[in-house]
C-alpha positions in Angstrom: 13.7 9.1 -38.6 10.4 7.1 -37.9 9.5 5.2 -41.5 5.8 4.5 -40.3 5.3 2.2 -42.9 5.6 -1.6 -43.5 7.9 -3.1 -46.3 5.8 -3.7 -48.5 3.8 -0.1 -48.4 0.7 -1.5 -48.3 -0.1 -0.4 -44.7 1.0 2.0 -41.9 1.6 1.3 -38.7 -1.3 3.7 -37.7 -3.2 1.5 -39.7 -1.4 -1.8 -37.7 -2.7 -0.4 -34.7 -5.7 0.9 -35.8 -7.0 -2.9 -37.2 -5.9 -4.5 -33.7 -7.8 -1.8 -31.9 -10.7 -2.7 -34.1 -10.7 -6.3 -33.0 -9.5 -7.6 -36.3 -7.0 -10.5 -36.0 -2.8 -9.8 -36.8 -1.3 -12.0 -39.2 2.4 -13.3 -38.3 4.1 -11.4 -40.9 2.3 -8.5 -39.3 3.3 -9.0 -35.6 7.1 -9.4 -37.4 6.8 -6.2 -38.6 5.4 -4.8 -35.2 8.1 -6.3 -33.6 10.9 -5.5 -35.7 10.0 -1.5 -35.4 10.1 -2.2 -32.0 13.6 -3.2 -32.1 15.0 -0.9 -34.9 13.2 1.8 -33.3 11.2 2.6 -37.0 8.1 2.9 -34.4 7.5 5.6 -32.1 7.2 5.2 -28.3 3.4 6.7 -28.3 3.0 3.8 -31.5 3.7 1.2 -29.2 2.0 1.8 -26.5 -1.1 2.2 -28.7 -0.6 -0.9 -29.6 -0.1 -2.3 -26.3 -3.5 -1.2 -24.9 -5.0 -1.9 -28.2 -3.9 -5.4 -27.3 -5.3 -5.4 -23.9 -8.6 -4.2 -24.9 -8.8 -6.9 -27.3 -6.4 -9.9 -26.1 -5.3 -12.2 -28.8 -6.0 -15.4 -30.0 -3.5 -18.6 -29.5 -2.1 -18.2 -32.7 -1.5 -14.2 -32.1 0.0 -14.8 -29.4 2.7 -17.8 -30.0 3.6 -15.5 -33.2 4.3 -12.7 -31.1 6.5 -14.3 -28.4 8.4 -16.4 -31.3 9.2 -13.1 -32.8 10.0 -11.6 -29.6 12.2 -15.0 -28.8 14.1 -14.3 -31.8 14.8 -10.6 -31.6 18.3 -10.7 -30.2 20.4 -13.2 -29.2 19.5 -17.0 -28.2 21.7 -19.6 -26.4 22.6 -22.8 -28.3 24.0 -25.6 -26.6 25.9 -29.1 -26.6 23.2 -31.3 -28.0 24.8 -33.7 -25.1 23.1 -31.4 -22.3 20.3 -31.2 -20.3 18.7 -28.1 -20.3 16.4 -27.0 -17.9 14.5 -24.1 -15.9 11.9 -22.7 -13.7 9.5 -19.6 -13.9 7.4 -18.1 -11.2 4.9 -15.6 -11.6 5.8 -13.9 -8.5 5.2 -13.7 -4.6 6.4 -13.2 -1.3 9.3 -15.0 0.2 9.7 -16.6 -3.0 13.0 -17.6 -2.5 13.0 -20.8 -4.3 15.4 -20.3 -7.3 18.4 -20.0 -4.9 18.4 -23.5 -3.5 16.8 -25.1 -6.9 19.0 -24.0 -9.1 22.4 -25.9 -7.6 20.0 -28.8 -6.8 19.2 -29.1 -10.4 23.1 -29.0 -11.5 23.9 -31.5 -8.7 22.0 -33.5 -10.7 24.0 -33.4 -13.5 21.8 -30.5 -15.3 22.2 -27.4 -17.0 20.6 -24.5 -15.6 20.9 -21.2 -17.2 18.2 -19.2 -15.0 17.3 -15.7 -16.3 15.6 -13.9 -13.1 13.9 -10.4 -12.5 14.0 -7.8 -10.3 11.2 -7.6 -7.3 8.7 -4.9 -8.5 5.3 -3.6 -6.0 4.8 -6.1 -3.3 6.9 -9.3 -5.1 10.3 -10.6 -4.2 13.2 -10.3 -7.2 15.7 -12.8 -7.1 18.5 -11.0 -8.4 17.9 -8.4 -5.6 18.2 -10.9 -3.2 21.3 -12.6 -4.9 22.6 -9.0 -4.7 22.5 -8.9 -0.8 25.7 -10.9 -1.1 28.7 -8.6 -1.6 30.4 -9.1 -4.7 27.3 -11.3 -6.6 27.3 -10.0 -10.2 23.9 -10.4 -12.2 24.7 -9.8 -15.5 26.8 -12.4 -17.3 27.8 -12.0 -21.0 26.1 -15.1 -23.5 30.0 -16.3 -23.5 30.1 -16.3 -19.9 27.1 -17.7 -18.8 28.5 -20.7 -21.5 31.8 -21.3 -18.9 29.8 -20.9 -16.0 27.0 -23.6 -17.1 30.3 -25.6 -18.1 32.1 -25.1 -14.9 29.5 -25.5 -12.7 26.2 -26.2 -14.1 23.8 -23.4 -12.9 23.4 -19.5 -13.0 21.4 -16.8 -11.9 21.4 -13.7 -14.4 19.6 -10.6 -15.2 18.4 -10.3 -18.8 20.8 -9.0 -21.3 20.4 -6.2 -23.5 20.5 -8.1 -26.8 18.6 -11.2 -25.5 15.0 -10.8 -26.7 15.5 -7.3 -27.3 12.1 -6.5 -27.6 10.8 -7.2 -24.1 13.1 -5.0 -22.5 11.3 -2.1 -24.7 7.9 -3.6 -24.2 8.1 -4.6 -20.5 9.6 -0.8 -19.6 6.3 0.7 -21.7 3.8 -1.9 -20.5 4.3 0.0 -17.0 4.2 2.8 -18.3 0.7 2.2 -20.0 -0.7 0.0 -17.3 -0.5 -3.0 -19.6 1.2 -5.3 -17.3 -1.8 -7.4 -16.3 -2.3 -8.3 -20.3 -2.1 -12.3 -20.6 -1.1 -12.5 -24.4 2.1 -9.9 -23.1 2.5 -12.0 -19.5 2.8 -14.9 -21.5 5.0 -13.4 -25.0 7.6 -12.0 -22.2 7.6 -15.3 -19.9 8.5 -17.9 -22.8 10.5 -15.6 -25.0 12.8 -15.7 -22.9 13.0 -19.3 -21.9 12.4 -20.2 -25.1 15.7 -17.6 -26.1 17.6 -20.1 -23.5 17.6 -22.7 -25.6 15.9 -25.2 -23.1 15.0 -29.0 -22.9 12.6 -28.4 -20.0 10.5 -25.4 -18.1 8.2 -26.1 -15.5 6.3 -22.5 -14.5 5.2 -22.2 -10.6 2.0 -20.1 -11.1 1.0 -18.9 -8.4 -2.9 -17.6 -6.7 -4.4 -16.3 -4.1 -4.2 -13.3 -2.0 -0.9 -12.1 -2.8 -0.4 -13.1 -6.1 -1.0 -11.6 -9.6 -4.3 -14.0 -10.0 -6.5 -14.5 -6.5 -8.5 -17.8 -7.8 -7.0 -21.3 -9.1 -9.3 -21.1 -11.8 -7.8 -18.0 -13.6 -4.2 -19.0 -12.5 -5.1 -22.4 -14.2 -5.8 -21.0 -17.2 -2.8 -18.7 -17.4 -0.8 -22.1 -17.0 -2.7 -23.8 -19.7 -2.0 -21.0 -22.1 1.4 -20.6 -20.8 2.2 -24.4 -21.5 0.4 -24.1 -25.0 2.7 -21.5 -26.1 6.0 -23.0 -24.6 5.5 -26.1 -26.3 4.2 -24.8 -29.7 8.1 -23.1 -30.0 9.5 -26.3 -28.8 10.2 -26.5 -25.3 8.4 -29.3 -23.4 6.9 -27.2 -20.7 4.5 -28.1 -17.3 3.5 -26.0 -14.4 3.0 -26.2 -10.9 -0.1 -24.0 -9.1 0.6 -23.0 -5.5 -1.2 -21.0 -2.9 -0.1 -17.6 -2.1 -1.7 -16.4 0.3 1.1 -16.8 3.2 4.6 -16.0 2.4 6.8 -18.9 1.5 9.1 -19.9 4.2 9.7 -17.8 7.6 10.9 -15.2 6.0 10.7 -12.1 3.7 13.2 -9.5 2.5 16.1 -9.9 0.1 19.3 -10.6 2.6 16.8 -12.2 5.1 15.8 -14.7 2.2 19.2 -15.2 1.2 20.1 -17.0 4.8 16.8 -18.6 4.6 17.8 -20.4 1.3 21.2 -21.4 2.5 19.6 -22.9 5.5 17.7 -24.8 3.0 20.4 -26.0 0.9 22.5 -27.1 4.1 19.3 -29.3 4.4 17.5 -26.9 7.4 15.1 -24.3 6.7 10.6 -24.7 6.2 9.0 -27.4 5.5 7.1 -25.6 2.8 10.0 -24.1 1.1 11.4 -27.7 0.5 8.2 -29.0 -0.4 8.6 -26.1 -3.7 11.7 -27.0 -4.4 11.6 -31.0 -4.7 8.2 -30.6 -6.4 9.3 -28.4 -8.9 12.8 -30.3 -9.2 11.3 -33.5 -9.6 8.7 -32.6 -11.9 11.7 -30.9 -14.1 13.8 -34.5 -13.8 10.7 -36.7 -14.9 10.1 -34.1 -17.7 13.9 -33.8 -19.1 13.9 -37.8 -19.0 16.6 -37.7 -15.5 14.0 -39.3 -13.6 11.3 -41.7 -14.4 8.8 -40.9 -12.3 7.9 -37.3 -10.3 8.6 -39.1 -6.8 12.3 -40.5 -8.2 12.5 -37.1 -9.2 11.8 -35.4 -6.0 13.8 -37.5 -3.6 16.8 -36.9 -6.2 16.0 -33.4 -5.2 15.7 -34.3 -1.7 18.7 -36.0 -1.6 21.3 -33.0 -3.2 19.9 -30.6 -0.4 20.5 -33.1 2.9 24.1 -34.2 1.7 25.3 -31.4 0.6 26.4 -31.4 -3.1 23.8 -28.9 -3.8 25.3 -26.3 -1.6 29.0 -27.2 -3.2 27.3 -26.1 -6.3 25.7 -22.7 -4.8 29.0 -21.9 -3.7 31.1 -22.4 -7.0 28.1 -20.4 -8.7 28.9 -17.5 -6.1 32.7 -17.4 -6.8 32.0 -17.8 -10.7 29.3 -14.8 -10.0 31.8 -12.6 -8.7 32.1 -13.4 -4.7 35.2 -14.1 -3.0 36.5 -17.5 -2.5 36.7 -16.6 1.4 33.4 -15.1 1.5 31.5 -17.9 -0.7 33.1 -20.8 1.5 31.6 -18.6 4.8 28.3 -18.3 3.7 28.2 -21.9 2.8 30.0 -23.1 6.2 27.8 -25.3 8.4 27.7 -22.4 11.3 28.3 -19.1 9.9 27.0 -15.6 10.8 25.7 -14.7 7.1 25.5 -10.7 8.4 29.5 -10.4 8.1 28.9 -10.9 4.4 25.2 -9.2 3.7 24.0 -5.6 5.3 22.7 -5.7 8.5 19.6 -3.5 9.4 20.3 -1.1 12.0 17.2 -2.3 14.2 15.6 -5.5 14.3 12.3 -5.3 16.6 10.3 -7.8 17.7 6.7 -8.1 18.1 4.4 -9.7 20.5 0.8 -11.9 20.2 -2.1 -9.8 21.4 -3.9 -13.1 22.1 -3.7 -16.5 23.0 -4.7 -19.0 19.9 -3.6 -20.4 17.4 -2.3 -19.0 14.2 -4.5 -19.0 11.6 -2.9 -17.3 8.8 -0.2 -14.9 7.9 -1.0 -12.5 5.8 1.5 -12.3 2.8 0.5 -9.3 1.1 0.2 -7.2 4.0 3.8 -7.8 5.4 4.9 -7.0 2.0 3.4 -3.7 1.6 4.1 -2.8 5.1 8.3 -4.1 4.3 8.2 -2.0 0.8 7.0 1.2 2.7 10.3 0.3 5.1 12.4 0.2 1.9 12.4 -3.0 0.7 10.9 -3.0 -2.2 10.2 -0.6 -5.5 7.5 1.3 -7.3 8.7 1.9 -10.3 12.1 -0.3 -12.0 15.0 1.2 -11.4 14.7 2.8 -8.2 17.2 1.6 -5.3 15.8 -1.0 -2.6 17.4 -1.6 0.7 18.6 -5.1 0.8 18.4 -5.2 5.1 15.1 -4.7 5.1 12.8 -7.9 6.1 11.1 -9.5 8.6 11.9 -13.3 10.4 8.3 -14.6 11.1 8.7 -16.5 14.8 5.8 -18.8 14.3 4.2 -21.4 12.1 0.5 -21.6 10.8 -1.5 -24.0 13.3 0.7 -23.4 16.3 -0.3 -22.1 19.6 1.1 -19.5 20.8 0.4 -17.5 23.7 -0.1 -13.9 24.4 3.1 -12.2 25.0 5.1 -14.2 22.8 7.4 -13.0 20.0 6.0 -13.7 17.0 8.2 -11.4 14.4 11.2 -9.9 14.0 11.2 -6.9 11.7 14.8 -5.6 10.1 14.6 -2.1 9.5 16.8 1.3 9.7 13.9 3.7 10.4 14.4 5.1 14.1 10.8 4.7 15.2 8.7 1.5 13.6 5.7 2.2 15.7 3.8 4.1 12.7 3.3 0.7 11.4 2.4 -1.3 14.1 -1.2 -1.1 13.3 -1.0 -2.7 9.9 2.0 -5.3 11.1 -1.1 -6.4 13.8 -3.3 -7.2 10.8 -0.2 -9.6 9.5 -1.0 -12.4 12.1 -4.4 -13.9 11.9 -5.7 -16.1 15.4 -8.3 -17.9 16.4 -9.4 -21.0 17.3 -7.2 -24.5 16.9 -11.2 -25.8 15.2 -10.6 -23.3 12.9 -7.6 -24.1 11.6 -7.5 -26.4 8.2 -3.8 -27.3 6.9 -3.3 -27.2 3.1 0.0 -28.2 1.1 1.8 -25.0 -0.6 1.0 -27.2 -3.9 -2.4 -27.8 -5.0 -1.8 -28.8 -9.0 0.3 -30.1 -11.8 -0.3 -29.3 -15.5 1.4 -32.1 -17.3 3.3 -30.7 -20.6 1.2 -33.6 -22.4 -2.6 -32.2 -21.2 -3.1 -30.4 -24.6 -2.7 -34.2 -26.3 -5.0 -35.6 -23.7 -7.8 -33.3 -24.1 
């Protein structure tokens, strides 16, 4: 039975609904309200989603919104922790070949930190990292609140899905925001982001916000001010919080795909792998140490970082996460062996095909995005949550931006079970931008830090 009325009877939730679709302000008590009929179900589906796009018709201001992520923060469980601990995590707002959780996350606990790291599923063009963690036969993403306590305990990092009873009330918003085309609302990007890291009970976040091509915002100035308003919020409820911008325009690393990834990270955290993949993962580690109080400076911070991925303790702690996530002694100690062939443990596509340079140059760009759309048509991504991906599918780029390659040359590899990939060959070509070496004009995958303390400064 649907109530459709606030405790105190003196107004509806049509009416709720009807004063934010007006433009008129919501008090907390009233976003409380909202949110509990979320939870308890007193409001209908067709209620909250009028609500929703009420909200992205009319935004909200600073104070709507850190009321509504506190309440959301608070609607189901929350972790509380050893006041002795060091609490810390990263968010990214999604990409492509975004693969840097996997390596950062046992770099951060070789460091003597806690990292309880709450991770989605890849949806459209973006990367998930549980569906990349699920490449591995055996990984399990969903950890009880007790468990997750003896795995941060035992080894000092995980990488979960969401619970059902932690913030409850995303998991109904988030499912009816796609539903109602909501997704892109920044009060609701923001209220699910820090609910749930601020439901983690955590000393530190730092948030890599991404822009450009393929990313959710194309300009730094509108993925600036989604960081401003993101730090605002995180450190009104408490948790000292800083981001990093990066470019997104090429994919991160040489490679995309879930299992593909997976060997790319473990290449990184046996101290191999792309230059710009480490460059993410110190920055944001050592911005995290220097924010915790670890380090005392960023740069102590990042070599720290540095340091756990060249002599191996990092890996150590990837591995003992795997086995405490379900994966076999055996198989975890293979995967993380100096030479390994990581396809006895992950799927292997049935065809990998290579492609060839049309021209001499030099490389230019690689276009993220379209590699992405042309790997989720291939399988390896989803439309909608909840449908199946294939976790083969990927692609091993061959070549670097600003080298010169030569017609002829491989300069992809593309994973795939389809019998015949020539149907995409067309938009694969527009993947690989050349020209000439003048042309080219080299830019770090980092262009800016927020500090947590800008809001004081200004």
């Amino acid at each position: 039975m649907f109530v459709n009325t606030l405790p105190d009877n003196t107004i509806s939730f049509p009416e709720l609904i009807k004063l934010k679709r007006d433009g008129g302000q919501l008090s907390p008590a009233e976003i409380g309200v909202f949110v509990h009929g979320v939870t308890s179900r007193d409001i209908q589906e067709s209620q909250i989603g009028a609500m929703l796009m009420a909200i992205w018709q009319n935004g909200m201001t600073d104070e709507e919104t850190v009321a509504l992520t506190r309440e959301m923060m608070n609607s189901g469980e929350t972790f509380k922790w050893p006041k002795e601990w060091l609490v810390i995590d990263k968010h990214s707002t999604g990409g492509v070949g975004d693969k840097v959780s996997l390596p950062l996350a046992p770099a951060l606990a070789a460091c003597g930190c806690k990292v309880p790291m709450i991770s989605g599923r890849g949806l459209a063009h973006t990367g998930g990292t549980l569906d990349k963690l699920e490449s591995i036969c055996g990984f399990k993403v969903y950890q009880s609140v007790e468990q997750v306590k003896q795995i941060l305990e035992d080894v000092g990092c995980c990488i979960v899905g969401q619970t059902e009873n932690l913030v409850l009330a995303d998991h109904v918003l988030y499912a009816l925001r796609d539903a109602t085309s909501t997704v892109d609302s920044q009060p609701l990007i923001i209220s699910s982001i820090i609910s749930k890291k601020g439901a983690e009970g955590l000393s530190a976040l730092v948030l890599d916000v991404k822009f450009g091509r393929a990313a959710l915002y194309k300009d730094m100035d509108s993925a600036r001010r989604l960081a401003q308003l993101l730090i605002n919020v995180g450190n009104k409820l408490g948790v000292k919080t800083g981001a990093v911008l990066s470019r997104m325009d090429s994919p991160v690393g040489q490679s995309v795909g879930n299992a593909v990834e997976v060997c790319e990270a473990l290449e990184c955290l046996k101290g191999r792998g792309s230059d710009d993949l480490k460059e993410l993962v110190t920055t944001l580690g050592g911005h995290l140490l220097c924010m915790c109080g670890h380090s005392c400076t960023i740069e102590s911070g990042k070599k720290e970082i540095a340091l756990k991925l060249e002599n191996g303790e990092a890996l150590k702690k990837f591995e003992a996460m795997l086995v405490a996530q379900g994966v076999s002694a055996d198989v975890a100690h293979s995967l993380c062996s100096n030479e390994t062939d990581y396809f006895k443990h992950m799927k292997r596509a049935a065809h990998q095909t290579e492609l060839e340079v049309p021209d001499n140059g030099a490389v230019l760009d690689i276009d993220g995005l379209a590699l992405a759309e042309v790997l989720h048509k291939l399988g390896a991504g989803r439309t909608k949550s909840g449908e199946k991906i294939d976790h083969s599918v990927g692609a091993e780029i061959l070549v670097k931006i600003g080298q010169q390659i030569q017609k002829g040359e491989s300069w992809i590899r593309i994973h795939h079970n389809c019998p015949d990939l020539s149907t995409h060959y067309s938009d694969l070509q527009k993947v690989l931008v050349i020209g000439s070496r003048d042309e080219y004009s080299p830019a770090s995958r980092v262009a800016e830090f927020i500090d947590p303390d800008y809001l004081n400064m200004s």
